[in-house]
N, C-alpha and C positions, 0 to 999 in steps of 0.2 A: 630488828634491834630489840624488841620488845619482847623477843619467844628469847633470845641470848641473856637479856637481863635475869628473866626469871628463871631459866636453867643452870644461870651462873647462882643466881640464892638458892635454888635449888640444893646446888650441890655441897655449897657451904655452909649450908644451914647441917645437912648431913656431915659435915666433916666439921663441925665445930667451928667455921671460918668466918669474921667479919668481912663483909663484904663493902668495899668503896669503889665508887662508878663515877667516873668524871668525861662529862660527855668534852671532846677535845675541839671536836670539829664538822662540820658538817658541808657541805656541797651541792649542790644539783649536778645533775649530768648534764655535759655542755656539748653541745653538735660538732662532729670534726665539718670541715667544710667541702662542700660534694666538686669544688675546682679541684681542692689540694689532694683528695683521696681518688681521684681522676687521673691527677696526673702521675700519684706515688703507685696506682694500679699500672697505667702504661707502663712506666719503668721499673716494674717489678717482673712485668712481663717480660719487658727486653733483655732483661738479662736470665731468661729461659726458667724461672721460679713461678710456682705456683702462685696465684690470687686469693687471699682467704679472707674475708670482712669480717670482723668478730665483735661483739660488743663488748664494752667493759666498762664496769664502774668504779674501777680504782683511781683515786684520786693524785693522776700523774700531773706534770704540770703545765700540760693543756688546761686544767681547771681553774691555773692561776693567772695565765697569761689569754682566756679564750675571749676577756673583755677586752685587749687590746688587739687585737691579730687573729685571722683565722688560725686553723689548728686542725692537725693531722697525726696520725700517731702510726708509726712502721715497729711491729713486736717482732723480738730476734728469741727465735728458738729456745728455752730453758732445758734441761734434763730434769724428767719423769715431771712437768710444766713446775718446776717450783722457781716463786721469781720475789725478788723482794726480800730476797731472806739471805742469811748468810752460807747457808748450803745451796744457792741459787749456783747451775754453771751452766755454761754455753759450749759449742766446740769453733773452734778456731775459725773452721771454714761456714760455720753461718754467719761470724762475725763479719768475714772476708766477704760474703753476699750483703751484710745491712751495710757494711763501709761501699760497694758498688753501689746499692742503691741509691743511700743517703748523697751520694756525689752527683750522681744522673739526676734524682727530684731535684737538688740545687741548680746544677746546671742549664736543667727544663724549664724552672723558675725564670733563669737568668735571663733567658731565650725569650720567654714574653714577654720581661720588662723590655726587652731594648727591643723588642716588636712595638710595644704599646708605644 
């Protein structure tokens, strides 16, 4: 943040720009849970899809819910990876693989409550 501040004065110092920084928000990064990503891995597998663990520090809303609940995060495919944005897009049938997933992880859930 500190190397972005200065190369944004940087640049506006050069282009004649005042510059205002308003810090918005901040976060720590919060652990997905090694049960939930267990079992979103099995069911990703089952339905014949690669396994990929990635880390991320963008502040989804696992960040906001991670003191109530564990938390697990399943990422759906972007084109040329741009996500968050208004040029973000998907194609159909990766969506059609996170809707299978997202339905299996539920289900598997479901399955050990009414085990437990």
């Amino acid at each position: 943040v500190e190397r972005l501040r200065a190369r944004a004065a940087e640049i506006c110092e050069r282009r004649g720009l005042r510059l205002e920084w308003r810090h918005l928000q901040d976060h720590p990064a919060v652990p997905m849970s090694p049960r939930l990503r267990r079992v979103l891995a099995s069911v990703i597998g089952s339905v014949g899809q690669p396994q990929r663990e990635m880390p991320s520090g963008a502040g989804h809303d696992a960040v906001s819910v991670a003191h109530l609940a564990d938390v697990a995060m399943l990422f759906v495919r972007c084109k040329d990876g741009v996500s968050h944005h208004p040029a973000e897009s998907v194609r159909e049938d990766d969506v059609e693989v996170a809707i299978d997933v997202v339905e299996g992880f539920l289900r598997s859930l479901a399955r050990e409550i009414g085990d437990g």
